[in-house]
PQR file with spaces between the fields and no chain letter, atoms N, CA, C, O and H, PARSE charges and radii, in Angstrom:
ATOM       1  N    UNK     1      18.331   17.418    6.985 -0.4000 1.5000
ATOM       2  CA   UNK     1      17.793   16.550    5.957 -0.0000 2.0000
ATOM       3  C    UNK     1      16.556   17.201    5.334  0.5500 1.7000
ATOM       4  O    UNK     1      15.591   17.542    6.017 -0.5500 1.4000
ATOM       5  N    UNK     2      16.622   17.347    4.094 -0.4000 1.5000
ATOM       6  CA   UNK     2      15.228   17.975    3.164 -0.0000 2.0000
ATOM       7  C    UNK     2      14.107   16.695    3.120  0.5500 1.7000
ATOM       8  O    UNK     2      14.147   15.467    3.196 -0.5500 1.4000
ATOM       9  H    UNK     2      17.407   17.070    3.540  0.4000 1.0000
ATOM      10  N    UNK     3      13.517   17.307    3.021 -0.4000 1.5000
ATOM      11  CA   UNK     3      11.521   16.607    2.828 -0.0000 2.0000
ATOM      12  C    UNK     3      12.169   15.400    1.332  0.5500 1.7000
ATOM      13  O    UNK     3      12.767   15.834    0.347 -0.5500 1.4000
ATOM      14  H    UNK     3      13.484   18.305    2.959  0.4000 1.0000
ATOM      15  N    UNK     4      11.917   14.279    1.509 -0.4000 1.5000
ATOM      16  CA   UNK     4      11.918   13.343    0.587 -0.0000 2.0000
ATOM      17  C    UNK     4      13.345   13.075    0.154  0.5500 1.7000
ATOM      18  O    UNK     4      13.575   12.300   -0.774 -0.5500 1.4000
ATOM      19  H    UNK     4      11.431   13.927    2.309  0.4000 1.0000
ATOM      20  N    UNK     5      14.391   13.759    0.872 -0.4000 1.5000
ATOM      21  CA   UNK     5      15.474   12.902    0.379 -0.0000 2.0000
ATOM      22  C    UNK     5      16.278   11.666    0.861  0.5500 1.7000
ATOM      23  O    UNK     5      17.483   11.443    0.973 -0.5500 1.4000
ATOM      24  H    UNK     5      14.204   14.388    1.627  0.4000 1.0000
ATOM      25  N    UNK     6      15.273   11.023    1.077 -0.4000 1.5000
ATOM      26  CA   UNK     6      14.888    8.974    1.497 -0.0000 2.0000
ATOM      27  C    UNK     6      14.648    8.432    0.420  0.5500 1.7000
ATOM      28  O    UNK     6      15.179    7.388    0.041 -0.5500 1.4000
ATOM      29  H    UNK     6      14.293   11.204    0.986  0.4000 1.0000
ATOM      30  N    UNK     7      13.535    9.301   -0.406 -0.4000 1.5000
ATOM      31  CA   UNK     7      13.021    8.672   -1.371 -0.0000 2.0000
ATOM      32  C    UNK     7      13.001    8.979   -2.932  0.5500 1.7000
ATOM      33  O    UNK     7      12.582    8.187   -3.776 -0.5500 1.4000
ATOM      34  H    UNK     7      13.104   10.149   -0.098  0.4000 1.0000
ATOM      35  N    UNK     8      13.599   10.454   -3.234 -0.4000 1.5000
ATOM      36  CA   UNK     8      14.402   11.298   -4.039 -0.0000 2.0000
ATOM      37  C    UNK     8      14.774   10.309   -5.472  0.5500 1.7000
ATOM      38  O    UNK     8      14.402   10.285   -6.646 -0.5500 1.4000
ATOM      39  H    UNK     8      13.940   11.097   -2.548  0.4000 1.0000
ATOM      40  N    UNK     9      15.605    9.637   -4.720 -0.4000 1.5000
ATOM      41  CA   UNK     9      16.205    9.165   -6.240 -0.0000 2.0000
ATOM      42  C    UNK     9      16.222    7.371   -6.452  0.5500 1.7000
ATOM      43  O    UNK     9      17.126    6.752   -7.012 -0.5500 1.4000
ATOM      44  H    UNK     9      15.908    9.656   -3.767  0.4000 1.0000
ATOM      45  N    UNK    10      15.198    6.880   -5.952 -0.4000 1.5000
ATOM      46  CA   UNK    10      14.571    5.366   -5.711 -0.0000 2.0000
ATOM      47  C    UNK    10      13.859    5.409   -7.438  0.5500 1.7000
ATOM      48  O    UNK    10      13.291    6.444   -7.785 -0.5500 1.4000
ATOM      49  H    UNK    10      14.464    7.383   -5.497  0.4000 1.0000
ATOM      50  N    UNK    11      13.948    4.305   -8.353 -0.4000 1.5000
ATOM      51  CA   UNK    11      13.483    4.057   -9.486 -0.0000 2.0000
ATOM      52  C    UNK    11      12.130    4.420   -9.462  0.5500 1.7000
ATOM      53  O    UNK    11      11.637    4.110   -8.378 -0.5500 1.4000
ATOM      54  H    UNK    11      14.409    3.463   -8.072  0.4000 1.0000
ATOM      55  N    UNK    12      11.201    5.041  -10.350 -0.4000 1.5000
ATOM      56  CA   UNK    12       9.927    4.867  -10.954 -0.0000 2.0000
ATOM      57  C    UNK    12       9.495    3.601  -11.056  0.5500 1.7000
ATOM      58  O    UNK    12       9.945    2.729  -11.800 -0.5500 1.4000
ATOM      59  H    UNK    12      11.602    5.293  -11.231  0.4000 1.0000
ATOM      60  N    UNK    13       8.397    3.506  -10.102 -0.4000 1.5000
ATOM      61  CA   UNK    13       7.456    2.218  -10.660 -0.0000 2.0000
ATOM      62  C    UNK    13       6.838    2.146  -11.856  0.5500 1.7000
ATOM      63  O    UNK    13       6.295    3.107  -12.401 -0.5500 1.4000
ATOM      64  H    UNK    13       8.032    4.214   -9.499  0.4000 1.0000
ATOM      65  N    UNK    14       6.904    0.901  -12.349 -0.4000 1.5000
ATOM      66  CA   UNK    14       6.505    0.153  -13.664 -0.0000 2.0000
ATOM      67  C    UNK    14       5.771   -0.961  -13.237  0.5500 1.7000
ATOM      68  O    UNK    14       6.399   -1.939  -12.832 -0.5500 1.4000
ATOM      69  H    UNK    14       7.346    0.120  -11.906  0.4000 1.0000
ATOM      70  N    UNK    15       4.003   -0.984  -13.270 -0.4000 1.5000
ATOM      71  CA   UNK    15       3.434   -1.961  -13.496 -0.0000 2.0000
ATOM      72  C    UNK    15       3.795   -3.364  -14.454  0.5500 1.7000
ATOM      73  O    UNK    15       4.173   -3.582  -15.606 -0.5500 1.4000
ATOM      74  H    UNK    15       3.493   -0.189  -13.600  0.4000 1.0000
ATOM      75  N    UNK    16       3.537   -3.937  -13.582 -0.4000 1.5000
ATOM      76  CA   UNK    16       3.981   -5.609  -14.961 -0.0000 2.0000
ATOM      77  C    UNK    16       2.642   -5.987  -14.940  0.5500 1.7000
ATOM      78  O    UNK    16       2.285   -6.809  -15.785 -0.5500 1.4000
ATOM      79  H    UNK    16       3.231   -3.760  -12.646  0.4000 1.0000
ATOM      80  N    UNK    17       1.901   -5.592  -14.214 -0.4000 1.5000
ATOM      81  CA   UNK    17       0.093   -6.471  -14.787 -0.0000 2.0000
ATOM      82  C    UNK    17      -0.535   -4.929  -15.389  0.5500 1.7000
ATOM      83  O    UNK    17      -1.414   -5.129  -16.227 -0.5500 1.4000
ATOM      84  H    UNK    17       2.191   -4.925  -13.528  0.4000 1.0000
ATOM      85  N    UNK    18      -0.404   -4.226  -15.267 -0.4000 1.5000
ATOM      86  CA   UNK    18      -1.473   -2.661  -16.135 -0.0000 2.0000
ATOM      87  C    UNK    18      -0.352   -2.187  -16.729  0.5500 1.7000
ATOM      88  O    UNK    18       0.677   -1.903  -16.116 -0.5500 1.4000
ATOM      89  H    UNK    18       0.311   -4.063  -14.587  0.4000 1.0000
ATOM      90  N    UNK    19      -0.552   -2.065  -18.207 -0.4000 1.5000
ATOM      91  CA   UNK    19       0.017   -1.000  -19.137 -0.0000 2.0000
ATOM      92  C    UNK    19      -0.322    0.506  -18.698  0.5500 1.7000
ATOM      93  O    UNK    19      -1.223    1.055  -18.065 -0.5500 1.4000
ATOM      94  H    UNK    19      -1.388   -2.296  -18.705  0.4000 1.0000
ATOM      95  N    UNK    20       0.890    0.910  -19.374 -0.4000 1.5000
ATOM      96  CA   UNK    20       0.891    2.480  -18.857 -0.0000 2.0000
ATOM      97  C    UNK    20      -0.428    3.045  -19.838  0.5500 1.7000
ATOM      98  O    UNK    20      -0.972    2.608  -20.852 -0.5500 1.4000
ATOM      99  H    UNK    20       1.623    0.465  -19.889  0.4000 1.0000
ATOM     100  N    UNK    21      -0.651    4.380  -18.877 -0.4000 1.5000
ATOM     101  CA   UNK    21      -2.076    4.896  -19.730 -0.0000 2.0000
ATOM     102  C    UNK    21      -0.941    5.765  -20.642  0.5500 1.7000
ATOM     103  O    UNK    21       0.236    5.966  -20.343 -0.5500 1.4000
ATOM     104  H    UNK    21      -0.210    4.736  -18.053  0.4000 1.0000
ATOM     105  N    UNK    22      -1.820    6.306  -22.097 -0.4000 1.5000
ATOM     106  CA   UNK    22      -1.474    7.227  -22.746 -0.0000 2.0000
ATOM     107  C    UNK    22      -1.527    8.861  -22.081  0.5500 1.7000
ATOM     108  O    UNK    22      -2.140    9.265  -21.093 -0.5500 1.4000
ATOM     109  H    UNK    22      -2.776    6.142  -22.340  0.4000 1.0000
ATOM     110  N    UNK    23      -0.789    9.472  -22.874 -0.4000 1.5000
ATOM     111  CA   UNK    23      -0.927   11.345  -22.257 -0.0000 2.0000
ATOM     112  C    UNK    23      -2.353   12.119  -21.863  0.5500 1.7000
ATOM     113  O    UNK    23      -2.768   12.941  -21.046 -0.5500 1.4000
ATOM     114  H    UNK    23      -0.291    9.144  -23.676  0.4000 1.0000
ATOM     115  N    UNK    24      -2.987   11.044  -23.356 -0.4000 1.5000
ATOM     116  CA   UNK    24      -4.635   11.805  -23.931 -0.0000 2.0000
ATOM     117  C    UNK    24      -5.393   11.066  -22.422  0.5500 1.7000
ATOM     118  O    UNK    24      -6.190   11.813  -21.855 -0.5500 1.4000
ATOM     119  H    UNK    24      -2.650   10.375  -24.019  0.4000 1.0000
ATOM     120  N    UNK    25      -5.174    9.683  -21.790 -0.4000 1.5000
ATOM     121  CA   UNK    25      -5.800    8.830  -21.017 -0.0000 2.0000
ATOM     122  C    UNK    25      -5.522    9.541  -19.535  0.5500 1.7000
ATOM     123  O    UNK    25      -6.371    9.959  -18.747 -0.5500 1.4000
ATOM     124  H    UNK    25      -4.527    9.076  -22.251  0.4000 1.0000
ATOM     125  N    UNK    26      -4.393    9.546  -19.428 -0.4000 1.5000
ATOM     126  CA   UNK    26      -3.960   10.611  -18.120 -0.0000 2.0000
ATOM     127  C    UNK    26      -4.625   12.029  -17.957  0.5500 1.7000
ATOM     128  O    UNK    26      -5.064   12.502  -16.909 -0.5500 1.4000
ATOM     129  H    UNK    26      -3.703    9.206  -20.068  0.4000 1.0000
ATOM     130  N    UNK    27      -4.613   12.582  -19.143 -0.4000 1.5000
ATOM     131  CA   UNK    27      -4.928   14.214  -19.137 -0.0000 2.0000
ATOM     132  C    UNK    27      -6.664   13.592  -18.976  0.5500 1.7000
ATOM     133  O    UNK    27      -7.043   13.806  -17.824 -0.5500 1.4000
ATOM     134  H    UNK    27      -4.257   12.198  -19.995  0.4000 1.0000
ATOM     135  N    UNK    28      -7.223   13.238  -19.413 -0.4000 1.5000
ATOM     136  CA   UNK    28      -9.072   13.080  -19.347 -0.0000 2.0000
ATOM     137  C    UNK    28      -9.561   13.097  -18.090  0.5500 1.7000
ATOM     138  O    UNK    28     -10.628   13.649  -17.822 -0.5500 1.4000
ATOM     139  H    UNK    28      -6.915   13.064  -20.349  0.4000 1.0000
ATOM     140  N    UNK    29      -8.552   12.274  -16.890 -0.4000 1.5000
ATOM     141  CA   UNK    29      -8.580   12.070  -15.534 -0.0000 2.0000
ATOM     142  C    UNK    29      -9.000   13.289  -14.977  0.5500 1.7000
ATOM     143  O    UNK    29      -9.837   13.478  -14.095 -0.5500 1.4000
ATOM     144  H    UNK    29      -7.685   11.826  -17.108  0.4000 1.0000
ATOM     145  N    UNK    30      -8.214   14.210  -15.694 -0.4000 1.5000
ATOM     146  CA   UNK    30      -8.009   15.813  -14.645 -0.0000 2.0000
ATOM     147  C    UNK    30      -8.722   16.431  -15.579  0.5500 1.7000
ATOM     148  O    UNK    30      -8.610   17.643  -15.393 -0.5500 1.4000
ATOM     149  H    UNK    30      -7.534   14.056  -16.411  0.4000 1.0000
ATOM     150  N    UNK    31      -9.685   16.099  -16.879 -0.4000 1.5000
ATOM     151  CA   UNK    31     -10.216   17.078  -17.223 -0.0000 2.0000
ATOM     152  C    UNK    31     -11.811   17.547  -16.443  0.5500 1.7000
ATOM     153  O    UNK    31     -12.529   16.778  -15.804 -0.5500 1.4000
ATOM     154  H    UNK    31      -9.776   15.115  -17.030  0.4000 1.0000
ATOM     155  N    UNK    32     -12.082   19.041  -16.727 -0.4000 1.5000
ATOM     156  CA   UNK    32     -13.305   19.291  -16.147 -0.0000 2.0000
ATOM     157  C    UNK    32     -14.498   18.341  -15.943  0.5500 1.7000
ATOM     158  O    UNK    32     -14.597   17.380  -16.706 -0.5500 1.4000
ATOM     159  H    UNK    32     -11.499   19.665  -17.247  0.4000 1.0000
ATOM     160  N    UNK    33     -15.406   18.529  -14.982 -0.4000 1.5000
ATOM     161  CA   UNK    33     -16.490   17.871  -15.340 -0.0000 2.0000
ATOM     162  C    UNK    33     -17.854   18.678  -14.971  0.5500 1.7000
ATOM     163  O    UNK    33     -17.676   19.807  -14.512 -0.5500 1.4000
ATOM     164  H    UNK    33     -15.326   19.309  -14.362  0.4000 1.0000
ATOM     165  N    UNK    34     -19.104   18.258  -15.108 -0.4000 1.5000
ATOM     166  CA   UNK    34     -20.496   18.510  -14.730 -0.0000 2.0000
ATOM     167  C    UNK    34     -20.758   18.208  -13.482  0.5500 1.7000
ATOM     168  O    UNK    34     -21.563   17.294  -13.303 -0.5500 1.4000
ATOM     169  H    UNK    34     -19.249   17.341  -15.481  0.4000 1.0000
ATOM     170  N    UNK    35     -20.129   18.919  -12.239 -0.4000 1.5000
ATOM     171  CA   UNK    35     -20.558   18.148  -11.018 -0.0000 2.0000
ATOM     172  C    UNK    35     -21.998   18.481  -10.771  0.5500 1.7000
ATOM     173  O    UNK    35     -22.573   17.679  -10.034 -0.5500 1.4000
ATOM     174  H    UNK    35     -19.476   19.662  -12.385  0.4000 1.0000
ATOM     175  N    UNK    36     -22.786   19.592  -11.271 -0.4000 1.5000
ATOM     176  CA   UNK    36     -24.327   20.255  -11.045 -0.0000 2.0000
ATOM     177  C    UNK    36     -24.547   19.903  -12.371  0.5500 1.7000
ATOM     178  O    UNK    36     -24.171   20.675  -13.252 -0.5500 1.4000
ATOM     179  H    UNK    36     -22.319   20.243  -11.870  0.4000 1.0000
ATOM     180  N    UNK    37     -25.039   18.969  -12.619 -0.4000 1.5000
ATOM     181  CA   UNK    37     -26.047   18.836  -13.916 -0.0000 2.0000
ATOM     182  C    UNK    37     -26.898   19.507  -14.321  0.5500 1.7000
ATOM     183  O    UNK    37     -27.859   19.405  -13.558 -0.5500 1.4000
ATOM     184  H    UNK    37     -25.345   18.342  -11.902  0.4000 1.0000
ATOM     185  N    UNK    38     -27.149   20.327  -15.323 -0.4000 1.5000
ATOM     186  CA   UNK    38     -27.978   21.581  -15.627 -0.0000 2.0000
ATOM     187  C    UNK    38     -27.639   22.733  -15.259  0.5500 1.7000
ATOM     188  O    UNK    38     -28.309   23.645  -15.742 -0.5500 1.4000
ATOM     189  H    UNK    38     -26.368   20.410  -15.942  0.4000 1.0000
ATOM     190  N    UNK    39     -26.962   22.961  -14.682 -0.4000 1.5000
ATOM     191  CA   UNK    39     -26.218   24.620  -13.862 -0.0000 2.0000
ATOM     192  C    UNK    39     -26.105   24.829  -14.825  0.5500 1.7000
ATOM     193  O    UNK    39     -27.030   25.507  -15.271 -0.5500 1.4000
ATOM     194  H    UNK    39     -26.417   22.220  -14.289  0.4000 1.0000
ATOM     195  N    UNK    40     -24.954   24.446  -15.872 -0.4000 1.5000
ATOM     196  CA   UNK    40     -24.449   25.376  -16.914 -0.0000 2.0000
ATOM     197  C    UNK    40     -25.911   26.029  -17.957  0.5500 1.7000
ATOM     198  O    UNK    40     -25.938   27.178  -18.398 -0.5500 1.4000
ATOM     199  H    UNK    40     -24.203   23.896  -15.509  0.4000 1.0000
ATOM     200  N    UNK    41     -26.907   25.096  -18.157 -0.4000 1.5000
ATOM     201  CA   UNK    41     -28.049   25.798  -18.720 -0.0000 2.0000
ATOM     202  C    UNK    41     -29.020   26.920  -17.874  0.5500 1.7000
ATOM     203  O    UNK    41     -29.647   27.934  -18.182 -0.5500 1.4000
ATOM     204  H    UNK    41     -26.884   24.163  -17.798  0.4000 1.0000
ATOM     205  N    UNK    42     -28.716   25.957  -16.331 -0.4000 1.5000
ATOM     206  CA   UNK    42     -29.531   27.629  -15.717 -0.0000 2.0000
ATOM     207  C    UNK    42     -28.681   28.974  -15.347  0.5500 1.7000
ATOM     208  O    UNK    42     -29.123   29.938  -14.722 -0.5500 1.4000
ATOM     209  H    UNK    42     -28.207   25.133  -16.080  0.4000 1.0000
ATOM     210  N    UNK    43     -27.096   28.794  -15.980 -0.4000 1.5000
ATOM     211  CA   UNK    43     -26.989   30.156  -16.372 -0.0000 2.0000
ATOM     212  C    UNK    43     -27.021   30.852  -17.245  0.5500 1.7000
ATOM     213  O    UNK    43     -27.468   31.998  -17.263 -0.5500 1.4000
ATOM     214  H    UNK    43     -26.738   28.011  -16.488  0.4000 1.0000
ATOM     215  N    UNK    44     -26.535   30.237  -18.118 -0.4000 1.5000
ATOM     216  CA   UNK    44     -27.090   30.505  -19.478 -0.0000 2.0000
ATOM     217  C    UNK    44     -28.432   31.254  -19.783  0.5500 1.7000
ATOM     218  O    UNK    44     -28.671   32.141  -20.601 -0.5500 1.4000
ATOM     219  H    UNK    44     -26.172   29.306  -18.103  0.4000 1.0000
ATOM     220  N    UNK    45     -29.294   30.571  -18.799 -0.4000 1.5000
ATOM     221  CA   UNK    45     -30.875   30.655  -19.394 -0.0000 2.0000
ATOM     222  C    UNK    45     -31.060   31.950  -18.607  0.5500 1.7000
ATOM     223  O    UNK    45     -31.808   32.758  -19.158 -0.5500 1.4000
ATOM     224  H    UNK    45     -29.100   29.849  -18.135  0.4000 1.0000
ATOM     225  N    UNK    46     -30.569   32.299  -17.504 -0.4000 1.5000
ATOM     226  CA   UNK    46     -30.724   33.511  -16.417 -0.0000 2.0000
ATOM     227  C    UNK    46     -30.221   34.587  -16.873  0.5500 1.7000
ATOM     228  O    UNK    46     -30.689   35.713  -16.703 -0.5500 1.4000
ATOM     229  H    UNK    46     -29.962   31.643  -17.056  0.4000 1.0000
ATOM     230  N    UNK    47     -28.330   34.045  -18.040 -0.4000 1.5000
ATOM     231  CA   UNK    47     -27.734   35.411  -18.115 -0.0000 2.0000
ATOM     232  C    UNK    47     -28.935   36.058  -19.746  0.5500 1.7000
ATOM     233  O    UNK    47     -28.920   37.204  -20.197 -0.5500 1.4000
ATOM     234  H    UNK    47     -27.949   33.131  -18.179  0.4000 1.0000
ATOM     235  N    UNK    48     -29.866   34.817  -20.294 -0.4000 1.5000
ATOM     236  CA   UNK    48     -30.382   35.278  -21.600 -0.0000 2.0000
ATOM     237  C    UNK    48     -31.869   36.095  -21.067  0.5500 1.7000
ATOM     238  O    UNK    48     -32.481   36.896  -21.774 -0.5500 1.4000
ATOM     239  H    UNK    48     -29.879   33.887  -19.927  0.4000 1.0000
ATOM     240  N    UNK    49     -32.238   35.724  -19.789 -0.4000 1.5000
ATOM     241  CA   UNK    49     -33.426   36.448  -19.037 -0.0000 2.0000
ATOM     242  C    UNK    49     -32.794   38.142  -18.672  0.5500 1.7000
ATOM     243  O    UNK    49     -33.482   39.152  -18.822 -0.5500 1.4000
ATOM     244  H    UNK    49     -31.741   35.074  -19.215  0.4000 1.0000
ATOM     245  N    UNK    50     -31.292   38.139  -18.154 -0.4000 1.5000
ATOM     246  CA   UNK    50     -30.956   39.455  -18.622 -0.0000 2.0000
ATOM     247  C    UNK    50     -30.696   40.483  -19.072  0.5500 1.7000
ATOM     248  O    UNK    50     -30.783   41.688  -18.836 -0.5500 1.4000
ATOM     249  H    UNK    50     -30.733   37.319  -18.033  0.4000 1.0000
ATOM     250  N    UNK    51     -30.417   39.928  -19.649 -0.4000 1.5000
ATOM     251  CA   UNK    51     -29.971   40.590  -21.350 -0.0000 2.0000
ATOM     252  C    UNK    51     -31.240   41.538  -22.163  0.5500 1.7000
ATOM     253  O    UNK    51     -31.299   42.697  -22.574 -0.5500 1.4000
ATOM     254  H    UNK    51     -30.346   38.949  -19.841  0.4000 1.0000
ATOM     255  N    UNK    52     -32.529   39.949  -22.134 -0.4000 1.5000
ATOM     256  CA   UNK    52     -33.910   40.797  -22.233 -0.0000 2.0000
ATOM     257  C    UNK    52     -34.307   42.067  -21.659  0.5500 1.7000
ATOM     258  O    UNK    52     -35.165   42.845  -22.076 -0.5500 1.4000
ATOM     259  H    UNK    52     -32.481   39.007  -21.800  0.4000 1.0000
ATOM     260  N    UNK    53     -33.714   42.145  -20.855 -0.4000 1.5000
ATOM     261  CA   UNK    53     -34.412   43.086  -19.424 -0.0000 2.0000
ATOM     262  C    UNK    53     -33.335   44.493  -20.134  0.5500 1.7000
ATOM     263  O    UNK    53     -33.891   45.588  -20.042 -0.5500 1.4000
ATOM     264  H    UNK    53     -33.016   41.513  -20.516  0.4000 1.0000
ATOM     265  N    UNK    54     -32.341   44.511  -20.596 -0.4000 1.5000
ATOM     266  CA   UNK    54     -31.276   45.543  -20.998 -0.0000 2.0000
ATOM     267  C    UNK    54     -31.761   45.840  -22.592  0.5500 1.7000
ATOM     268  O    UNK    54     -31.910   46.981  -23.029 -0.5500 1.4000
ATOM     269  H    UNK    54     -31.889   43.622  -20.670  0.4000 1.0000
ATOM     270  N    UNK    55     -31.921   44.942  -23.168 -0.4000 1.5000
ATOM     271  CA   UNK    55     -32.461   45.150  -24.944 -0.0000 2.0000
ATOM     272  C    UNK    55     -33.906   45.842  -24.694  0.5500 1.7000
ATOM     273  O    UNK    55     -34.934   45.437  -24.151 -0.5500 1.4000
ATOM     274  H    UNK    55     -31.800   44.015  -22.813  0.4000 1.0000
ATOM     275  N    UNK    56     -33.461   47.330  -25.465 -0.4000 1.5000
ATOM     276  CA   UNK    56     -34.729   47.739  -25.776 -0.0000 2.0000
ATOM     277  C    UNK    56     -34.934   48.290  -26.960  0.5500 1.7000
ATOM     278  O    UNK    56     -35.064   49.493  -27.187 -0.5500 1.4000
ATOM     279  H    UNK    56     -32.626   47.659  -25.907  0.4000 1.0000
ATOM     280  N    UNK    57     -34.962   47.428  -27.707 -0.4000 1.5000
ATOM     281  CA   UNK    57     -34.577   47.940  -29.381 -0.0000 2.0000
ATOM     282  C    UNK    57     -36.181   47.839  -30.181  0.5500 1.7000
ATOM     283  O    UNK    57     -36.296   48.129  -31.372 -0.5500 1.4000
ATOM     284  H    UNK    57     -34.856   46.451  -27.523  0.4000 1.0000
């Protein structure tokens, strides 16, 4: 017997009290987020402190 074939071909649930979310509502779930607030500026700000250090124009 294979992994899930109990439950394989049993109907898709359909809420009757919550409407289905949209594609755009589903996909937002899994989109990225800011788990370190400010990281992305203190690299930014570190890789522009390097850069200085290489420019010698």
């Amino acid at each position: 017997m294979k992994a899930f074939d109990d439950i394989i071909s049993l109907p898709h649930h359909v809420s009757k009290k919550h409407p289905q979310m949209s594609m755009l509502q589903r996909a937002a779930q899994f989109a990225p987020f800011a788990a370190l607030t400010g990281h992305e500026e203190a690299i930014e700000e570190t890789a522009q402190e390097h850069m200085e250090d290489y420019n010698t124009d």
